[in-house]
C-alpha positions in Angstrom: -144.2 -134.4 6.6 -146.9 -132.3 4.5 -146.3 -132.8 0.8 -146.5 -128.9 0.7 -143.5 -129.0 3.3 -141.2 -131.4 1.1 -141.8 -129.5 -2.0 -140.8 -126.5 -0.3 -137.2 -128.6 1.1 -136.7 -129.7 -2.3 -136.4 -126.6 -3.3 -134.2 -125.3 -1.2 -132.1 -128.5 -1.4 -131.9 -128.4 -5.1 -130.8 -124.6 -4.9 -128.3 -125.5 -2.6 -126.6 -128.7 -3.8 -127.7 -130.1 -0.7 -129.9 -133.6 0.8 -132.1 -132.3 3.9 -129.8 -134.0 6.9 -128.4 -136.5 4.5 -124.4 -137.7 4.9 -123.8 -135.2 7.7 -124.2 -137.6 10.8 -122.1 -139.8 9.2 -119.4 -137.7 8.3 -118.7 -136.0 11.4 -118.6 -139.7 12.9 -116.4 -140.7 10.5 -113.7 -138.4 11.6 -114.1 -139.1 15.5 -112.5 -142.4 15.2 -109.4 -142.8 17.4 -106.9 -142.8 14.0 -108.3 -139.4 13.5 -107.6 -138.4 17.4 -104.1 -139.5 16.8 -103.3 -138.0 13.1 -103.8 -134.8 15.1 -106.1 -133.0 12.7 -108.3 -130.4 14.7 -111.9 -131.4 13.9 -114.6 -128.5 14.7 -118.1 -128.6 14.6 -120.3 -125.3 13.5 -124.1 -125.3 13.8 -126.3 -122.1 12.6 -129.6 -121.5 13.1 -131.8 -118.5 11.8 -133.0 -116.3 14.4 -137.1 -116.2 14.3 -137.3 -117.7 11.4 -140.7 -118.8 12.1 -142.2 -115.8 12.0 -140.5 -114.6 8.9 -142.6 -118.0 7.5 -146.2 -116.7 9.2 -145.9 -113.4 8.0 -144.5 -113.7 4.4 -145.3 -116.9 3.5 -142.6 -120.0 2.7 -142.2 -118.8 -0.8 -140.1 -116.1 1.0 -139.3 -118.5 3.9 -137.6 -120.3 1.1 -135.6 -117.3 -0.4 -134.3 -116.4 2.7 -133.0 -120.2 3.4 -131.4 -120.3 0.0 -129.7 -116.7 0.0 -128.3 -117.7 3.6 -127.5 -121.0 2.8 -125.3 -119.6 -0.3 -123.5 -117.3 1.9 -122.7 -119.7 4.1 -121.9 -122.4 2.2 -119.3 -120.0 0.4 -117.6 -119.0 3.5 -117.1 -123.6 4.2 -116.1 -124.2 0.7 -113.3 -121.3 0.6 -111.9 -122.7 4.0 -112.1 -126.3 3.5 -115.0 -126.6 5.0 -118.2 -129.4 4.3 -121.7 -127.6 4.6 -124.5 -129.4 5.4 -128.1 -128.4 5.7 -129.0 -130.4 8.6 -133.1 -129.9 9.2 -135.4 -126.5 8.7 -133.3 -123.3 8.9 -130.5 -125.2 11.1 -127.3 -125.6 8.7 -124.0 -127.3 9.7 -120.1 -127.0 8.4 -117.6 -129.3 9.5 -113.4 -127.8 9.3 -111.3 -131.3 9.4 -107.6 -130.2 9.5 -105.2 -127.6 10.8 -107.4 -124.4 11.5 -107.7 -123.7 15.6 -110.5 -122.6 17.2 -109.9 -119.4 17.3 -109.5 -119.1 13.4 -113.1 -120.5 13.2 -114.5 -118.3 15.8 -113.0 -115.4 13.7 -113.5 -116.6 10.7 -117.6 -117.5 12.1 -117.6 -113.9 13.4 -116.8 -112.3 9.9 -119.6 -114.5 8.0 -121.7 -113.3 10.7 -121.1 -109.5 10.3 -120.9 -110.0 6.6 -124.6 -111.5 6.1 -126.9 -109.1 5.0 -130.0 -111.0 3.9 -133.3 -109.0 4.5 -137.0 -109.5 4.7 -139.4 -108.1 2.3 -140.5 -105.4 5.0 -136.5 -104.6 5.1 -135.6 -105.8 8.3 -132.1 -107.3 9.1 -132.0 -111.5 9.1 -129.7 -112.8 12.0 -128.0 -115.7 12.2 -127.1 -117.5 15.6 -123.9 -120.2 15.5 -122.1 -122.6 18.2 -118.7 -124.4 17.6 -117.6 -127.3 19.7 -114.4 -128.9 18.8 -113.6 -132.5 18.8 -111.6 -134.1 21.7 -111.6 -131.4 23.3 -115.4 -130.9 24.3 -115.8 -134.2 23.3 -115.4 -137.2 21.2 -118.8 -138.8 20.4 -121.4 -137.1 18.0 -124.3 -137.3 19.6 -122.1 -134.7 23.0 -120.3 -132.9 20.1 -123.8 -132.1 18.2 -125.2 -131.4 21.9 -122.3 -129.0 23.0 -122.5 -127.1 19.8 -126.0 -126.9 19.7 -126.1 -125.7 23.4 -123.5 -122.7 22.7 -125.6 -121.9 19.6 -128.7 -121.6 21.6 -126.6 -119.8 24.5 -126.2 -116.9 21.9 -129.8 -116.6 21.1 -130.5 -116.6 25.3 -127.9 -113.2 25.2 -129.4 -111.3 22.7 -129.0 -113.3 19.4 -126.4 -112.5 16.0 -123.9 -113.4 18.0 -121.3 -116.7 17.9 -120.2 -118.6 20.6 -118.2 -121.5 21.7 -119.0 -124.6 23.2 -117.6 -124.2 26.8 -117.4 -126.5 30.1 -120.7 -127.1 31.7 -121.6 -126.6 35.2 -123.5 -129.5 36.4 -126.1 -128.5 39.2 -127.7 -130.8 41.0 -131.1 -131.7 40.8 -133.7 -134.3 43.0 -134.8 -136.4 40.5 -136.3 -140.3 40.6 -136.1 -142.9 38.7 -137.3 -146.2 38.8 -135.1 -149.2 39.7 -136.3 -150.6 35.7 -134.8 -147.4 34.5 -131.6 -147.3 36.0 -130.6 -150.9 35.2 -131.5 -150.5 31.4 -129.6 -147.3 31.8 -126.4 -148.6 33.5 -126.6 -151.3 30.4 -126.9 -148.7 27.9 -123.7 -146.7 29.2 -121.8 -149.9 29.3 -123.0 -150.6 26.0 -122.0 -147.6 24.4 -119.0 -147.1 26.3 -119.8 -143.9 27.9 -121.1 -142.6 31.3 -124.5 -142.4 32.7 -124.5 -138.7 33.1 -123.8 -138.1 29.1 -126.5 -140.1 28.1 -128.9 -138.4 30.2 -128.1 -134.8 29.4 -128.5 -135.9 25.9 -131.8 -136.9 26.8 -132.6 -133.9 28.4 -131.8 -132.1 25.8 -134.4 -134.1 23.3 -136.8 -133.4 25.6 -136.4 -129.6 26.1 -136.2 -129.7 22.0 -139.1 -131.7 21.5 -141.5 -128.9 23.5 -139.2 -126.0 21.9 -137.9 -124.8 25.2 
């Protein structure tokens, strides 16, 4: 990373109270241990992303980049903080809150819905910021952090596909089959990998997948 581009997190960071990525991994596994499962508590993950924030960077610069990140981050981290949440500002523009206790779904979705409509950042030419967010609650869509992140990530992306300021929730996917070949060196190391982990061939390569499609930005 450019030492330009880490001055320019630091501030944002130090506006924020926050550590780029830092503690937010850890966290969320910390609460997807089978005594959490059992205490009962309803564990939701929110991911939100700026919508084209890339350009807002190219065409006013980060200075304003960074404004924009800070003012959003503020109002989101005030709508967490005031419902028990934990913010996080997980890479970029991509910010995360985590709601550990009794709040369902549906209060989150609402509750995501009205920080949504209620963010009002604009850019220096005075056009409207958007925000896109996904939620994917534990044990229900899953219970490891690597499928919770990727199912909350994928709904987040889902709203940008249909048009963008919108929230959405992590729902069951559709597997389609595909022809695909592998060699015999891959799917041994892969079968040990799944037994290692403890989890099934199929997860582990849609999480893959997914790393690939981010890596080229698709």
């Amino acid at each position: 990373m450019s030492s330009q581009k880490k001055e320019h997190h630091s501030i944002v960071d130090n506006a924020l109270g926050t550590n780029e990525g830092a503690g937010f991994e850890e966290t969320l596994t910390s609460y997807l241990s089978a005594a959490n499962a059992e205490i009962g508590d309803n564990i939701h993950l929110v991911l939100i992303d700026l919508d084209h924030f890339m350009e807002v960077n190219n065409k006013f610069g980060f200075d304003e980049g960074d404004h924009i990140l800070i003012e959003t981050g503020k109002h989101l981290k005030k709508y967490a903080e005031e419902n028990g949440g934990e913010f996080f500002r997980i890479s970029g523009d991509e910010f995360g809150i985590i709601f550990k206790g009794s709040m369902e779904k549906e209060d989150v979705f609402l509750l995501m819905e009205d920080m949504r409509k209620n963010y009002d950042q604009k850019t220096p030419d005075g056009a409207n910021c958007t925000i896109c967010i996904g939620i994917s609650t534990a044990f229900e869509n899953a219970n490891r952090f690597q499928e919770l992140f990727r199912m909350a990530e994928s709904a987040m992306f889902r709203s940008k596909y249909n048009g963008r300021n919108k929230v959405a929730l992590a729902k069951e996917e559709k597997m389609i089959p595909k022809t695909s070949h592998y060699t015999q060196d891959q799917l041994k190391r892969l079968t040990e990998l799944a037994k290692r982990e403890g989890v099934g061939e199929a997860i582990l390569l849609r999480e893959a997948m997914d790393m690939l499609l981010k890596k080229y930005d698709i």
